[in-house]
C-alpha positions in Angstrom: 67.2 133.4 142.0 70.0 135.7 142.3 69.3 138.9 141.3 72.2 141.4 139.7 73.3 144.3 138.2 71.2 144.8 135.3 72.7 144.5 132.0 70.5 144.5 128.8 71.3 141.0 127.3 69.1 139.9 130.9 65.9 138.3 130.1 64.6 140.0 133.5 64.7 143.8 134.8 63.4 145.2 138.0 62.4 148.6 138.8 63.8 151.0 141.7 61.4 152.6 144.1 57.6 152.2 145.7 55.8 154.1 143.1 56.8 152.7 140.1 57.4 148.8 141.4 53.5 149.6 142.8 52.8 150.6 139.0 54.5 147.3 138.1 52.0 145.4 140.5 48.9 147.3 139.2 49.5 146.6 135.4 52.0 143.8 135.2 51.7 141.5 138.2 51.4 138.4 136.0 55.2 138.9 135.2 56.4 139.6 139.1 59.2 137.4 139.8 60.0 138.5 143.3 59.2 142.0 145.0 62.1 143.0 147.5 61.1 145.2 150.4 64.1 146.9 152.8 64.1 146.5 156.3 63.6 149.6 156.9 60.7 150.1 155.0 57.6 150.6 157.6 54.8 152.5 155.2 52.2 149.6 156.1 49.6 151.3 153.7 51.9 150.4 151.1 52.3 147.4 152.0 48.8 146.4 153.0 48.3 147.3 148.7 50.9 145.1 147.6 49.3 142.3 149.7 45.7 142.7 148.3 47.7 142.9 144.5 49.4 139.9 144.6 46.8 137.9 147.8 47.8 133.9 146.5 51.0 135.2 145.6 52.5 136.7 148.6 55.4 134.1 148.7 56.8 136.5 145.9 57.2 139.0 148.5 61.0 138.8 150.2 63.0 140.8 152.7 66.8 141.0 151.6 68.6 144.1 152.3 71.7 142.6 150.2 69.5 143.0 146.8 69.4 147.0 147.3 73.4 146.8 148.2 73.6 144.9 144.5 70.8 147.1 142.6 70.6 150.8 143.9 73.2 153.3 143.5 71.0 155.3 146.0 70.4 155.3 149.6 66.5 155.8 149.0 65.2 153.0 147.6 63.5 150.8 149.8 61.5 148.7 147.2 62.4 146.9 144.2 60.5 145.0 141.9 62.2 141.9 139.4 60.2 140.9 136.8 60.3 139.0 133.1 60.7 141.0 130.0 57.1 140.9 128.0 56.8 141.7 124.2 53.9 143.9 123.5 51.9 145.0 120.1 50.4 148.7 119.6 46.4 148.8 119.3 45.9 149.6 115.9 43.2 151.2 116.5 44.5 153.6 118.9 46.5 156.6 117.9 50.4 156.5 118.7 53.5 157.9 119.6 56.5 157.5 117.4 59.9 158.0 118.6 62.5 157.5 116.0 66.1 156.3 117.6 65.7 157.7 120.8 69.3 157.5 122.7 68.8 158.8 126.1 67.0 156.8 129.2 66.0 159.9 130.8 64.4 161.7 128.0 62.9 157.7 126.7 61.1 157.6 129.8 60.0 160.6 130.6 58.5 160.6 127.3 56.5 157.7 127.9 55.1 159.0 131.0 53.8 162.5 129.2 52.3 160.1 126.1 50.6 158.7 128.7 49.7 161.5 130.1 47.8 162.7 127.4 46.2 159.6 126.1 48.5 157.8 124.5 49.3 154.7 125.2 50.8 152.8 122.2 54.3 153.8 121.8 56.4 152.7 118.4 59.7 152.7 118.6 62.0 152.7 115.6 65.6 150.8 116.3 68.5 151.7 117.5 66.9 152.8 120.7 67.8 153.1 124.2 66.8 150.1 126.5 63.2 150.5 127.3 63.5 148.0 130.2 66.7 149.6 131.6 65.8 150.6 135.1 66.9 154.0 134.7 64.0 154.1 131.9 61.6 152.6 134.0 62.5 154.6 136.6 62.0 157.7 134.7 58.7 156.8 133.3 57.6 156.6 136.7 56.4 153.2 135.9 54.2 154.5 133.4 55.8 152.0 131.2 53.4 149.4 132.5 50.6 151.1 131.1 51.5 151.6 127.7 52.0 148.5 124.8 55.3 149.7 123.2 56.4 148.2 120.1 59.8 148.3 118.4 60.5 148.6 114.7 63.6 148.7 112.6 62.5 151.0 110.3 59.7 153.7 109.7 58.7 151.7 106.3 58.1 148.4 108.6 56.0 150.2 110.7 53.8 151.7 107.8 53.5 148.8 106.6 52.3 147.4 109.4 49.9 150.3 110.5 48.6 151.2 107.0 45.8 153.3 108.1 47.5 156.0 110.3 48.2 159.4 109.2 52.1 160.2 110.6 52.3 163.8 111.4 56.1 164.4 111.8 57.6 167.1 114.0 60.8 169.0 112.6 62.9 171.7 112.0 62.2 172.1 108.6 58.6 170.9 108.3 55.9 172.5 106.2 53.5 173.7 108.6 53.6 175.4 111.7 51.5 173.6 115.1 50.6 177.6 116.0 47.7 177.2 112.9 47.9 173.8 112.4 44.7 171.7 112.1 44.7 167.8 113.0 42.7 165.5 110.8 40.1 163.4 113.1 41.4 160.3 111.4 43.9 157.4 113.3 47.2 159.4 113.6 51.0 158.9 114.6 52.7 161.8 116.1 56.5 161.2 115.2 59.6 163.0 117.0 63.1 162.2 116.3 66.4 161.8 118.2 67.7 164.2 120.5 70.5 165.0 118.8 69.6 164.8 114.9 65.9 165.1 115.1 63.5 163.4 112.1 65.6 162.4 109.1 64.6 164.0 105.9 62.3 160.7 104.9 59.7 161.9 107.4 59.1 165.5 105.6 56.1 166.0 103.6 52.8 167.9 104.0 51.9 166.4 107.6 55.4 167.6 108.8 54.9 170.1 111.7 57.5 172.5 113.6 56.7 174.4 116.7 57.9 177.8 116.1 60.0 179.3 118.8 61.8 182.5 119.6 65.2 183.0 117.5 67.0 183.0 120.9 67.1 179.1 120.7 67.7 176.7 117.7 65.7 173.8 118.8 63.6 172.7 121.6 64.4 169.8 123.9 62.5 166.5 122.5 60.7 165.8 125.7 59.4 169.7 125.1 58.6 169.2 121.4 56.5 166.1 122.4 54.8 167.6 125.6 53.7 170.4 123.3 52.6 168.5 120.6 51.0 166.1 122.0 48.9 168.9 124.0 47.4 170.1 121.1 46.6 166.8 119.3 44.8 165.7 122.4 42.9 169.1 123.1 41.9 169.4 119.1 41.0 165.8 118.8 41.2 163.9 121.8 38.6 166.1 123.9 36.4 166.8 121.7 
């Protein structure tokens, strides 16, 4: 198999780096394709792990310095890992993470990696969204994406409908109650957080809705700062108890 320049219409996607291919290994290793090690990597701890990961398997492992000339964009990565796209479902009985239309890799994954951070590891995703198996959003995540079940909607009704029994608290601008005095009900919740741009459209207010106040010196806080935040307090008013 030739591997190439990623592009999202691929049925495959790889991930750029030793940590978060590693994460790939540790989570996901029954949808490994090939993992490509550089020449010059040498870190033979590293590689003594991915040995014991994959044991019967270690034909997937292949040394081919063209693939990082194809792949990489930097001089740094000495690891990749290509593996099959997977379709995943959210625990329902698990609280999630809601990200409405989220448009920007970056922020996509490193919002995944502080949702898991904090406990969360059911992600719902409501469409258009930025490519959660791009590698830049991988990469981001820090691989954390391989230990969260993400799940893609192409509405907030659908997903309602789908998970009846959680509360949605929304976080925005023009919510009804502020996080500073807030108090979370112990029940199966959805924290929601809109797009970085636009934020939650105007179907998400009502009396769950939630802004952090801030100083008048800024308008808004950043999304991946809104849902760091948040999700702090859920998890130490609910979560650690």
């Amino acid at each position: 198999m030739k591997v190439i320049k990623y592009k999202k219409d691929f049925d495959y996607s790889y991930t750029l780096g030793a940590f978060p291919t590693l994460e790939l290994l540790k989570n996901k290793s029954e949808f490994l394709i090939n993992i490509y090690i550089h020449s010059s990597f040498n870190n033979e701890e590293y590689l003594k792990n991915v040995r014991e990961i994959l044991k019967n398997s270690s034909n997937k492992i292949v040394y081919d310095d063209k693939v990082f000339t194809r792949l990489s964009d930097k001089e740094n990565v000495f690891v990749i890992g290509v593996f099959d796209k997977y379709k995943m479902e959210l625990n329902p009985s698990s609280h999630h993470v809601l990200l409405d239309n989220p448009s920007n890799m970056g922020n996509l994954g490193t919002n995944i990696r502080s949702a898991l951070g904090f406990g969360f590891k059911n992600i719902a995703i409501i469409l258009p969204s930025a490519d959660i198996f791009d590698p830049k959003t991988i990469r981001a995540s820090m691989g954390s994406i391989f230990s969260v079940n993400i799940e893609t909607f192409t509405s907030l009704e659908e997903y309602k409908a789908k998970y009846k029994g959680h509360t949605i608290y929304s976080f925005m601008l023009n919510a009804k109650n502020s996080l500073q005095n807030f108090e979370f009900k112990n029940t199966l919740s959805t924290l929601a957080f809109g797009n970085e741009a636009r934020g939650l459209p105007a179907s998400y207010l009502d009396e769950n809705s939630i802004i952090i106040a801030h100083s008048h010196d800024i308008d808004s806080l950043n999304v991946t700062n809104a849902l760091t935040i948040g999700l702090y307090e859920f998890n130490k008013q609910i979560m650690l108890k």
